[in-house]
C-alpha positions in Angstrom: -43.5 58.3 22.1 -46.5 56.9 24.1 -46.4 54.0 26.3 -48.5 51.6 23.9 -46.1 52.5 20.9 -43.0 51.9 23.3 -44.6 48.1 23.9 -45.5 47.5 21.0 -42.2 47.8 19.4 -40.4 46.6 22.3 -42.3 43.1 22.1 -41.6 40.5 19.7 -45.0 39.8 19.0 -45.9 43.4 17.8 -46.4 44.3 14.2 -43.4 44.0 11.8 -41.3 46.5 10.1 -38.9 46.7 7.3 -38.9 46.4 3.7 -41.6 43.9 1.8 -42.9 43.1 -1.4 -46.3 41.9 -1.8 -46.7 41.6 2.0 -43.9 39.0 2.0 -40.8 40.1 4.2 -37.1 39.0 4.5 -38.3 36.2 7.4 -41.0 35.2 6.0 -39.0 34.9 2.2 -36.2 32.6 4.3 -39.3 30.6 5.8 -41.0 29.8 2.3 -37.8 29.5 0.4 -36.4 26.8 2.7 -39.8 25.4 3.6 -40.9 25.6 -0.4 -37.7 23.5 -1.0 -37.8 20.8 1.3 -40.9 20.3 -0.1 -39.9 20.2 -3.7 -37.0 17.5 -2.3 -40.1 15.2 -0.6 -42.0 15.4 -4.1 -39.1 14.7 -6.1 -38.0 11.9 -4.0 -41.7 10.8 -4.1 -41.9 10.8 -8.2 -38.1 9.0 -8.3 -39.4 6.3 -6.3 -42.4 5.6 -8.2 -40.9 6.0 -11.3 -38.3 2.8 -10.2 -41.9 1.7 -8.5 -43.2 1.8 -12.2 -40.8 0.6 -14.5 -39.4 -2.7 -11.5 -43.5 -3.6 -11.7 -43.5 -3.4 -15.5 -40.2 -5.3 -15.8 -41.4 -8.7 -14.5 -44.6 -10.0 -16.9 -41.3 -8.4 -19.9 -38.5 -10.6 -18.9 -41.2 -13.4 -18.0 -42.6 -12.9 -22.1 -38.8 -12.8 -22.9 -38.3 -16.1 -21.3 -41.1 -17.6 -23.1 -39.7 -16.8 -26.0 -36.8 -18.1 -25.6 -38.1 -21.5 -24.4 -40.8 -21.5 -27.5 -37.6 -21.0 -30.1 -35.4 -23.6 -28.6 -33.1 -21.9 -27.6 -32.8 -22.6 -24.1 -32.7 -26.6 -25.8 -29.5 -25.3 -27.4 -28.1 -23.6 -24.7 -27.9 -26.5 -22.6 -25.5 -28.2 -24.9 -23.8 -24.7 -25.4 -23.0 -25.0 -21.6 -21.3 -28.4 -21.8 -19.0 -27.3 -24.7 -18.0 -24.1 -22.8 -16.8 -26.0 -19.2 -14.8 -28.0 -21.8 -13.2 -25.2 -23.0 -12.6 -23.5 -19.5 -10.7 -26.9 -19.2 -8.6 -26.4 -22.3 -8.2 -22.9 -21.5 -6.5 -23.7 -18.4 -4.2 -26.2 -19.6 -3.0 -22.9 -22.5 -2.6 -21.0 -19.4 -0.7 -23.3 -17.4 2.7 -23.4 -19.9 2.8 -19.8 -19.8 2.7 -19.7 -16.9 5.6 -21.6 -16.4 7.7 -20.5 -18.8 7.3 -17.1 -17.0 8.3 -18.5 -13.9 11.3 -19.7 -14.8 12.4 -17.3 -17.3 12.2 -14.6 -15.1 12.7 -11.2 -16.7 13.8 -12.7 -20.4 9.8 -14.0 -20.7 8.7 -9.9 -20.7 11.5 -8.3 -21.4 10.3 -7.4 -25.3 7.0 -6.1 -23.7 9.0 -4.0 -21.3 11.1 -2.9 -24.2 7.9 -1.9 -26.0 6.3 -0.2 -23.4 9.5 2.2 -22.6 9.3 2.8 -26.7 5.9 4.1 -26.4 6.9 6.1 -23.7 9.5 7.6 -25.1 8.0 8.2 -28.4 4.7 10.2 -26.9 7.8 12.5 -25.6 9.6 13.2 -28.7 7.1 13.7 -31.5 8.5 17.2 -32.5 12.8 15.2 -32.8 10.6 12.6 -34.6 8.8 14.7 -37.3 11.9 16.9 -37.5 13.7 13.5 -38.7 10.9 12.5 -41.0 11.0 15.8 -42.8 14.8 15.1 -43.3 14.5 12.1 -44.8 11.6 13.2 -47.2 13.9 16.1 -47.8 16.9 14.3 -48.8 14.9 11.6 -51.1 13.2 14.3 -53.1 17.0 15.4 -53.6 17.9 12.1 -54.7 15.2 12.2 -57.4 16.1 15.8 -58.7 17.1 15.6 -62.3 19.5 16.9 -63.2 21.2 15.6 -59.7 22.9 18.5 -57.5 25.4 17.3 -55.2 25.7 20.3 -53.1 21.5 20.0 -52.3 22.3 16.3 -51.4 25.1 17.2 -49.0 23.0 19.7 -47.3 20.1 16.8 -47.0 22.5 14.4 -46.0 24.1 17.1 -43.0 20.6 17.9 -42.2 19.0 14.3 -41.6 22.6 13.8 -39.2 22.0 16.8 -37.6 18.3 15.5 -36.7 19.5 12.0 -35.4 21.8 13.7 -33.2 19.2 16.1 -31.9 16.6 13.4 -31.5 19.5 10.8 -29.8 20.6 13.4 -27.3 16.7 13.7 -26.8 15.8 10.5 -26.3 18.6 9.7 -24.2 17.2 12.7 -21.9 13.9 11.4 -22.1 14.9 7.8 -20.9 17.4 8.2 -18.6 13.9 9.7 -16.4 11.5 6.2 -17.6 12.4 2.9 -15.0 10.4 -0.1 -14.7 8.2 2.1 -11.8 6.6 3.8 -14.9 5.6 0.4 -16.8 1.5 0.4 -17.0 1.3 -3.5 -16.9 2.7 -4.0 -13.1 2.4 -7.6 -13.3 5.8 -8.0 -16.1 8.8 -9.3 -14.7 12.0 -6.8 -14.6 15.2 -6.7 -13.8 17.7 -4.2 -13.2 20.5 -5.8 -15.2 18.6 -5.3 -18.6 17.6 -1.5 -17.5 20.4 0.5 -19.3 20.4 -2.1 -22.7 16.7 -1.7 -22.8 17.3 2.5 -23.0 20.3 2.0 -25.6 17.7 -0.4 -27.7 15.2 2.2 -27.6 17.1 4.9 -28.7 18.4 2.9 -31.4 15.2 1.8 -32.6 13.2 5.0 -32.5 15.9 6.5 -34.7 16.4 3.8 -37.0 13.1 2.6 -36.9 14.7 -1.5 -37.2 14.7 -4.1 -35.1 17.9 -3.8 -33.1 20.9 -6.4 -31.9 19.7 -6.4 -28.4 15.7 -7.0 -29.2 17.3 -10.0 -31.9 20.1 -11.9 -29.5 16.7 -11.6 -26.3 14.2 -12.9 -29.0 16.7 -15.7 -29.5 17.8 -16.5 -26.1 14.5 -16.8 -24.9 13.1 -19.4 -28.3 16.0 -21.3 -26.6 15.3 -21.2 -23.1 11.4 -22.0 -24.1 12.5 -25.0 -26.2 14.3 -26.0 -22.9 11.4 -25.9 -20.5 8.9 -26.8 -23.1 11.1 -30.1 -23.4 10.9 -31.0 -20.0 8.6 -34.4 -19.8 5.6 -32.2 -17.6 5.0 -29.4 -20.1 5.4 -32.2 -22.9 2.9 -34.0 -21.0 0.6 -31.2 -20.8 0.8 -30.1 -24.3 -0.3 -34.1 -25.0 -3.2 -33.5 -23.0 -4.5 -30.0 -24.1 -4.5 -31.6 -27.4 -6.7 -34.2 -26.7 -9.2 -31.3 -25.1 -8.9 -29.7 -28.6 -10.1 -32.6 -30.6 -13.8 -33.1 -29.2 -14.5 -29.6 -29.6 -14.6 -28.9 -33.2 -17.2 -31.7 -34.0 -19.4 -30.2 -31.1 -18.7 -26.6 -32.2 -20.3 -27.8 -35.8 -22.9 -28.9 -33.8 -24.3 -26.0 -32.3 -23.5 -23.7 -35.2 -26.1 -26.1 -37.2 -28.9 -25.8 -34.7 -28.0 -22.4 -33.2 -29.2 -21.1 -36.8 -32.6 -22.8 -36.5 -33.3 -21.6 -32.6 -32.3 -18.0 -34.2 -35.0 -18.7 -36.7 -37.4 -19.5 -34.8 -36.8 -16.6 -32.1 -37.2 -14.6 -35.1 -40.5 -15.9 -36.2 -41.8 -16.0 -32.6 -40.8 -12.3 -32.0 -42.7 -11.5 -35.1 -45.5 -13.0 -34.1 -45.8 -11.5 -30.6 -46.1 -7.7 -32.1 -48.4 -8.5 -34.9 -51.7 -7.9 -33.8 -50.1 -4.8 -32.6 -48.8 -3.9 -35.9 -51.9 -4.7 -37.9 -54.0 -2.9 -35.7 -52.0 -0.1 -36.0 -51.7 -0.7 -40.1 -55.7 -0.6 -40.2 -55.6 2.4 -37.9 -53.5 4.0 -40.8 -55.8 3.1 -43.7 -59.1 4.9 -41.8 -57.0 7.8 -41.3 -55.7 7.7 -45.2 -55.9 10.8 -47.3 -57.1 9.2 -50.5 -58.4 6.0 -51.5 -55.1 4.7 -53.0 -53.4 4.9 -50.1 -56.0 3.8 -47.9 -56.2 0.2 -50.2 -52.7 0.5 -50.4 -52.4 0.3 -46.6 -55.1 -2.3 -46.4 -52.8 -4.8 -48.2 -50.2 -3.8 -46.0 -52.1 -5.3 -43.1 -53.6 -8.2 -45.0 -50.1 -9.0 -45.2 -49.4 -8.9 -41.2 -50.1 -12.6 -40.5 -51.1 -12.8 -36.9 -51.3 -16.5 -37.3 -49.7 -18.3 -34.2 -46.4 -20.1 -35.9 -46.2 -23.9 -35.3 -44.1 -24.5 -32.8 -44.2 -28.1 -32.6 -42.7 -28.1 -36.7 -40.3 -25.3 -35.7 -38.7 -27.3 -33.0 -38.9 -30.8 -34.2 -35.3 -30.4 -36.0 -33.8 -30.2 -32.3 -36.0 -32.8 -30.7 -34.2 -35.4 -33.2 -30.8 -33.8 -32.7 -30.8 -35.9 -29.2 -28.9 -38.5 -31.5 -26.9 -36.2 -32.8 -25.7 -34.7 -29.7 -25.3 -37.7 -27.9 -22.6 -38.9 -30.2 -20.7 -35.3 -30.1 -21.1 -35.6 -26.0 -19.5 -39.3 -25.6 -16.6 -38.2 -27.7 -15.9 -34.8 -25.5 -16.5 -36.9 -22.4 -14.7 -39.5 -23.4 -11.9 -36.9 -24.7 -12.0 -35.2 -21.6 -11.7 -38.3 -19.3 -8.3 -39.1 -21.2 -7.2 -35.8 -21.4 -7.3 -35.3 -17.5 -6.2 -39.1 -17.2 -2.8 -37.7 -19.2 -2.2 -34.4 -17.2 0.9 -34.3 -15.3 0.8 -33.2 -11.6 0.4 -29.8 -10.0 3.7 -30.5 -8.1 5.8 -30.5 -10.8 5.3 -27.0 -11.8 8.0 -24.6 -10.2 5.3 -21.7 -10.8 3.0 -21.2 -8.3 0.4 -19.7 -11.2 1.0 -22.6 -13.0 0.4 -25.3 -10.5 -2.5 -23.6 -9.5 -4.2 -23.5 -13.3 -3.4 -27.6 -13.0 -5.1 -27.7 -9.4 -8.2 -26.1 -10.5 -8.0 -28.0 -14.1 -8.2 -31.4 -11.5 -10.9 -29.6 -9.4 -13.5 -28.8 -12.6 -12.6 -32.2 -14.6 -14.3 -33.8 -11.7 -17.5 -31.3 -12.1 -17.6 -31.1 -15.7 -18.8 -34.8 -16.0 -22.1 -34.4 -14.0 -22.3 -31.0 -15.3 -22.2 -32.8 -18.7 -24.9 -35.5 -17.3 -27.3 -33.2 -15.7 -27.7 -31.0 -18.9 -27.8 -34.2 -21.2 -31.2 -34.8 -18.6 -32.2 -31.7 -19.0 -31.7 -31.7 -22.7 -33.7 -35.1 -22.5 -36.9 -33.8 -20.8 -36.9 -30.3 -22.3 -40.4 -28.8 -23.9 -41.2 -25.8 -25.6 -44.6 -26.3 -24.1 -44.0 -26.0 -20.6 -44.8 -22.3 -19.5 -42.5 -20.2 -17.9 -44.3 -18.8 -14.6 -43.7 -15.6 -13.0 -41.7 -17.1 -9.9 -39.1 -18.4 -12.9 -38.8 -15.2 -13.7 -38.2 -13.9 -10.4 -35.7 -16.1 -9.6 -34.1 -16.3 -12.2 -33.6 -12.4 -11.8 -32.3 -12.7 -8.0 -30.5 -16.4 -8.2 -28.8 -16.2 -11.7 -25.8 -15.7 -12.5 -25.8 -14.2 -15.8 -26.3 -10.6 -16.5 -26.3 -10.1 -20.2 -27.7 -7.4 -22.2 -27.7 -6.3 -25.4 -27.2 -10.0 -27.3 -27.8 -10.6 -30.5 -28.7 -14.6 -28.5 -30.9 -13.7 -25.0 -30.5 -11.2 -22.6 -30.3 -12.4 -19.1 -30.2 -10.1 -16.0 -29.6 -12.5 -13.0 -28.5 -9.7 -10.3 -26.8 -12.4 -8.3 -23.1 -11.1 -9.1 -24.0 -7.7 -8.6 -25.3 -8.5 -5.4 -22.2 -11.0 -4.2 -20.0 -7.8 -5.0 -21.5 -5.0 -3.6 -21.5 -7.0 -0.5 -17.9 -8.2 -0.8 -17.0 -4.2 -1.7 -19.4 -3.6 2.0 -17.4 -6.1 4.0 -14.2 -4.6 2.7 -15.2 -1.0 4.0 -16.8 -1.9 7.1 -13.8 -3.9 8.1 -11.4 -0.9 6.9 -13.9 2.1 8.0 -15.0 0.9 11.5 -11.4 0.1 13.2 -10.2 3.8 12.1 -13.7 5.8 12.6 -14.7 4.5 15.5 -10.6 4.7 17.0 -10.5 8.3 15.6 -13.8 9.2 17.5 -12.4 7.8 20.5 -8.8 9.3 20.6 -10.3 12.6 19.7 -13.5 13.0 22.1 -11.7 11.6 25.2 -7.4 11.9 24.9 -6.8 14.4 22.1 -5.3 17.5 23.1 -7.9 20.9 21.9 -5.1 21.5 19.1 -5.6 18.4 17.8 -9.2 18.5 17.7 -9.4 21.2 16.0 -7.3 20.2 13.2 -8.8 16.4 13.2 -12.1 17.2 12.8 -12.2 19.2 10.3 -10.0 17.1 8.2 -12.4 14.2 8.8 -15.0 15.9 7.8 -13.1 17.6 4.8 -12.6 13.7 3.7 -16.8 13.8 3.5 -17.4 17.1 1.2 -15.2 15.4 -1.2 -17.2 14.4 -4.6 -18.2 10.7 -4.9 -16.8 11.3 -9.0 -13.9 12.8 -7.5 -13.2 9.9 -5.7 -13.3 7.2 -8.2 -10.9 9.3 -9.9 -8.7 9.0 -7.7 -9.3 5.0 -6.9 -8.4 4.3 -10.9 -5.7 6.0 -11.5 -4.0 6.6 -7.6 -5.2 3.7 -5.1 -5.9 1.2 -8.3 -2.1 1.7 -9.4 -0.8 1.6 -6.5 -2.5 -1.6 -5.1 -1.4 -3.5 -8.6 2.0 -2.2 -8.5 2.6 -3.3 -4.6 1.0 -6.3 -5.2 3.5 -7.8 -7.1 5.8 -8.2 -4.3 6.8 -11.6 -2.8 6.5 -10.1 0.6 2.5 -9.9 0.0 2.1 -13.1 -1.8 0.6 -14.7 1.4 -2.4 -12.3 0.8 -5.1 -13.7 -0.8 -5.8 -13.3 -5.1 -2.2 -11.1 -4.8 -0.8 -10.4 -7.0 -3.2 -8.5 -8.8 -3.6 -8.1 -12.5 -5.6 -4.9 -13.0 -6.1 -1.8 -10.8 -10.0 -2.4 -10.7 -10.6 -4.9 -8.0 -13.2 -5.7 -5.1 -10.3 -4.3 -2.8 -10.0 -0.9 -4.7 -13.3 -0.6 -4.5 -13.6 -1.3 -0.9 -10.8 1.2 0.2 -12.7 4.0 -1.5 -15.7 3.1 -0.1 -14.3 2.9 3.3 -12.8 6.7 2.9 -16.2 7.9 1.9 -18.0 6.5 5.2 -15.3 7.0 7.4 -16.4 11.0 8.2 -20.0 9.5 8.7 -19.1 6.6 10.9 -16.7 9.3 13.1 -20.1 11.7 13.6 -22.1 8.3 15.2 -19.7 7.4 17.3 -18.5 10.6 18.5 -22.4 11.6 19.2 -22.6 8.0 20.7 -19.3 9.0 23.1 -21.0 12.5 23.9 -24.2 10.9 25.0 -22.3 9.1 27.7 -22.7 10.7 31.0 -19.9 12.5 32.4 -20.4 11.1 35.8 -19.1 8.1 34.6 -16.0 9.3 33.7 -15.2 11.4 36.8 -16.4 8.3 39.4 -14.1 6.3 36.8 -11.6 8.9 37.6 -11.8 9.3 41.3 -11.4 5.6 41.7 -7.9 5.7 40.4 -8.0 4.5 36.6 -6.6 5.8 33.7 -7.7 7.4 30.8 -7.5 4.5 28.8 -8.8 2.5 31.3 -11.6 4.8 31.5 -12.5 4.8 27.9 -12.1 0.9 27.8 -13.7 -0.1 30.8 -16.3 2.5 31.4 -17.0 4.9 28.6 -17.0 2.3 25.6 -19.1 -0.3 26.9 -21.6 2.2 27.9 -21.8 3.8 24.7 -21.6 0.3 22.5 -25.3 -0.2 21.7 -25.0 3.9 20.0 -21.5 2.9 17.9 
């Protein structure tokens, strides 16, 4: 081999060898495959954006024409008095929560104990479905028996032996079956047990399942507790209460008949409005149809079809006029609630009476909106008072009304509303959670294992972190309903954690929930940041550190940390 050829293949810059189609080899098929994706991934991440770009620019001047609308029908008129009915309500609602409340406080385990008798039936049933139909086939077998004519004894026997034998088998069953269910495996976490009613509950079960009757133990706890509610319920507080959620009820039926009245003329005249703004569309498109028409029957016949498409602006001033004299109307249905209400309140018994701490709370908050609800109740009477379907809705109404409202409703047969506001509060409340759950143990993970882990446990912690990362978002929620939800929920409900704030929970999807998941998910990227943060630290520092006598942990404290803060 010559010289030239011996250089040639020797550098790296000579001519290439190996296999190739089309001129394209294997590095230059790894170049444009990974090259040609990442730019497939910038396009489509271009075309996603302007597609949101597209439809968020297209959504404004819609909701704004939606808003209109609703403002031309009246709606928004009737909606105004709508809102003072329903803080009434939330009032009255409260006052029905309170009692029960109460009476499961200081019934303890007799207020859920049917509940808790129903849920271990279900339980049990879902377990024994092949002992149940066994029994049912029994019984069907010895009552077509019965109804044999002539009547053979013997056949009757054997039905009779056969449904005994199935009750025994499906008794010894269900025994199995509950002996393993405890108040651990109840799905509501929030009903009230106790260990003393554990074994009668099973024996009720049992009974009940095979006889399919209502059972001495479910009759004697149904009674004990009608008496131990009279009890309470007599008490001069809850009597007192009762008085006064009365006295909310009363007001609201006359309002209620109200609203129902002019609700059905706002719906009316939504309906001719929303008519109206698609029929120049829908005539055009008729006439459209009749040039286009195969014959000249059908083209007349379309023709009239469009005459018919009345484009005519409706008159708004006669639609609304019913609910610009329904001012009267409404003012006397809004002194009797207030006046209602201001009794009503006057008449509730105080928060310190209640022995539940639910209870006294649903009075607390009652006191808190009573004094709201009457300049709620003034400001929309106002409001009601200066209203006019002619003022036009402008484009910054829409907008805010899209960030600052509070209401995101879609879908209604009345308006839809999409004020992001709550989405917004809890995806930041669901943030704060993580960051204050994610940072501590990232960042301290980072730490212990860049600067005082031993190499065995680096090489296990890592890759544990990062397996934590690699796990599927879907995956994950998964596990946050059914695992971490449950858990929090059941947990909840003791007194220990009753210092924590909204504990006890009452369902397994919370901000917290939530929060926690969202937390495990960033922890593996919040780990990488600081540990590249750590690494970027010179290791000077740490050996003059070192030399002048401190520890590691005063080294990583003193020295290492706050020069690596600004990266973390």
């Amino acid at each position: 081999m010559s010289q030239a050829k011996r250089l040639a293949k020797a550098s790296p810059f000579g001519k290439s060898s190996g296999f190739k189609i089309l001129g394209i080899g294997k590095q230059e098929a790894i170049k444009y495959f990974f090259g040609g994706n990442a730019t497939l991934a910038v396009i489509l991440i271009f075309l996603i954006v302007g597609f949101l770009g597209y439809h968020a620019w297209n959504f404004l001047p819609q909701y704004k024409k939606s808003l209109t609308l609703y403002r031309l029908s009246g709606q928004e008129f009737i909606d105004y008095a709508s809102d003072q009915l329903k803080a009434q309500k939330e009032l009255s609602s409260l006052a029905a929560q309170a009692p029960a409340y109460e009476l499961k406080h200081r019934l303890g385990a007799l207020y859920d104990l049917e509940a808790v008798h129903s849920d271990f039936k279900n339980k049990a049933q879902k377990k024994l479905i092949a002992e149940r139909k066994e029994l049912q086939r029994a019984l069907s077998n010895l009552e077509i028996n019965k109804a044999k004519q002539p009547l053979v004894q013997s056949d009757v026997d054997a039905a009779k032996q056969r449904v005994e034998e199935s009750k025994k088998i499906l008794e010894s069953s269900a025994g199995k079956v509950l002996a393993k269910i405890d108040f651990s495996d109840l799905d509501n976490k929030s009903l009230v047990t106790d260990n003393q009613y554990l074994e009668d509950i099973r024996s009720s079960v049992i009974e009940n399942i095979i006889t399919g009757t209502t059972t001495e133990f479910i009759k004697s706890i149904r009674a004990t507790e009608a008496e131990e509610s009279a009890k309470v319920r007599a008490l001069p507080h809850m009597k007192q209460l009762e008085h006064a959620r009365k006295i909310l009820l009363g007001p609201q039926k006359p309002f209620d008949a109200y609203l129902k009245k002019y609700r059905l003329i706002a719906s009316d005249n939504k309906g001719q409005a929303e008519t109206h703004s698609t029929a120049s569309e829908r005539k055009e498109a008729q006439l459209t149809k009749a040039k286009l028409a195969n014959s000249e029957q059908q083209r007349k016949i379309d023709l009239i079809k469009a005459e018919r498409i009345i484009t005519e602006t409706p008159d708004y001033d006669q639609l609304n006029r019913p609910l610009y004299n329904s001012l009267d109307e409404h003012l006397k249905v809004q002194e009797q609630l207030v006046a209602q209400t201001r009794l009503a309140l006057d008449a509730m018994p105080e928060a310190s009476e209640f022995k539940g701490p639910k209870a006294s709370a649903r009075i607390d908050k009652i006191n808190i909106l009573g004094d709201e609800f009457f300049e709620l109740v003034q400001a929309k009477r106002q409001r009601m008072e200066s209203w006019s379907h002619k003022k036009p809705v402008g484009y910054g109404q829409a907008l805010s009304g899209f960030f600052m409202g509070t209401q995101w409703v879609s879908n209604s047969s009345w308006q839809d509303f999409y004020g992001v506001l709550p989405l917004l509060a809890g995806s930041c409340l669901v943030a704060l959670v993580a960051i204050i759950l994610a940072v501590p143990f990232a960042v301290g993970g980072a730490i212990y294992v860049n600067r005082l882990s031993s190499p065995f446990e680096q090489r296990w912690i890592k890759p544990i972190i990062e397996f934590i990362g690699a796990i599927p978002s879907i995956v994950m929620a998964f596990l946050g309903v059914v695992v971490v939800g449950a858990m929090i929920q059941e947990y909840s409900q003791s007194p220990l954690l009753s210092w924590i704030p909204s504990f006890p929970v009452e369902q397994d999807k919370t901000i917290l929930t939530a929060g926690i998941l969202l937390a495990l998910m960033s922890i593996p990227t919040v780990f990488t940041l600081a540990e590249d943060a750590l690494n970027n630290v010179p290791k000077a520092y740490k050996e003059a550190a070192l030399a002048l006598g401190s520890t590691n942990l005063q080294t990583v404290f003193k020295v290492i940390l706050p020069s690596c803060a600004s990266g973390i």
